[in-house]
C-alpha positions in Angstrom: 7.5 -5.7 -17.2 8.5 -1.9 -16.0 6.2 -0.3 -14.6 5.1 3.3 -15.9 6.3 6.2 -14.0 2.9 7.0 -12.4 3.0 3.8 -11.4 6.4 3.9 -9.6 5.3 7.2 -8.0 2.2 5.6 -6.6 3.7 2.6 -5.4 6.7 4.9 -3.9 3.9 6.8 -1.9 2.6 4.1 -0.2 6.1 2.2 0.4 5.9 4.8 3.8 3.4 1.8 4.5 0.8 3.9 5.8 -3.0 3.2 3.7 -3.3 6.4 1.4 -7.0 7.7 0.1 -6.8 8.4 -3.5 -7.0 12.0 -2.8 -3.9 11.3 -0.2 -1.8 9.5 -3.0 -2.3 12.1 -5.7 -1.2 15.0 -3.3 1.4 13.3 -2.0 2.4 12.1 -5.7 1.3 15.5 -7.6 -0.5 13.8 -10.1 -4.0 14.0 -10.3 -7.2 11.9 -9.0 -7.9 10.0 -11.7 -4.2 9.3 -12.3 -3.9 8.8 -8.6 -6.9 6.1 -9.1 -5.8 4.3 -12.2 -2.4 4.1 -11.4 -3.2 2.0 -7.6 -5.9 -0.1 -9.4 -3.3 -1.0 -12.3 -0.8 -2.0 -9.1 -3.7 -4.1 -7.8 -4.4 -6.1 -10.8 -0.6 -6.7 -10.5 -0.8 -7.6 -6.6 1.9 -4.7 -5.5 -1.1 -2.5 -3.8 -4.2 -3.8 -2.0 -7.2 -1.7 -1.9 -10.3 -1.5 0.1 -14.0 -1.4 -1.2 -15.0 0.9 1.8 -15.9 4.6 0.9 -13.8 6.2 0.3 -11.2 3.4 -1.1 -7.9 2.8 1.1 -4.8 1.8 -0.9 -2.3 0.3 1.0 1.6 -1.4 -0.6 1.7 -5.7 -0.2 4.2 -7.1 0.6 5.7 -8.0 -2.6 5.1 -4.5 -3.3 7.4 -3.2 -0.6 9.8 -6.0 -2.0 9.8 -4.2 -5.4 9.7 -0.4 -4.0 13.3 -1.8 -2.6 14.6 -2.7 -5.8 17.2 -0.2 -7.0 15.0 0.1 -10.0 11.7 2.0 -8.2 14.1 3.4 -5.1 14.1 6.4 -5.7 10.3 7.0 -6.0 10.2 5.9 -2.4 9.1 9.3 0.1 12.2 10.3 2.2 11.6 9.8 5.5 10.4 13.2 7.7 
């Protein structure tokens, strides 16, 4: 199954590797919070993005979601590198 295009921007965000708040995803994404939220906890259900039950929640790409940020599919949602 495809995934929706907040969810390829989400996963693209964190594909840097570095853990993103959902405040850091959804600026670095443009979208906003609660689209931010929904789309890393719909990647988690999946297993593509981890997250952390700490205040406030870290989300942070698996390893079979790096695999499928790689894919020529969801490339180009990955960040360009600074």
């Amino acid at each position: 199954m495809a995934l929706s295009r907040s969810q390829a921007m989400a996963l693209g965000a964190l594909a840097a590797g570095e853990p993103l708040t959902t405040q850091q995803l959804s600026e670095r994404t443009g979208m906003a919070n609660e689209t931010a939220r929904a789309a890393a906890a719909s990647l988690t259900r999946d297993g593509w993005v981890s997250g952390t039950y700490g205040v406030p929640t870290h989300w942070r790409i698996t390893d079979c979601g790096s695999r499928l940020a790689a894919t020529r599919r969801y490339r180009e949602y990955r960040a360009a590198p600074a």
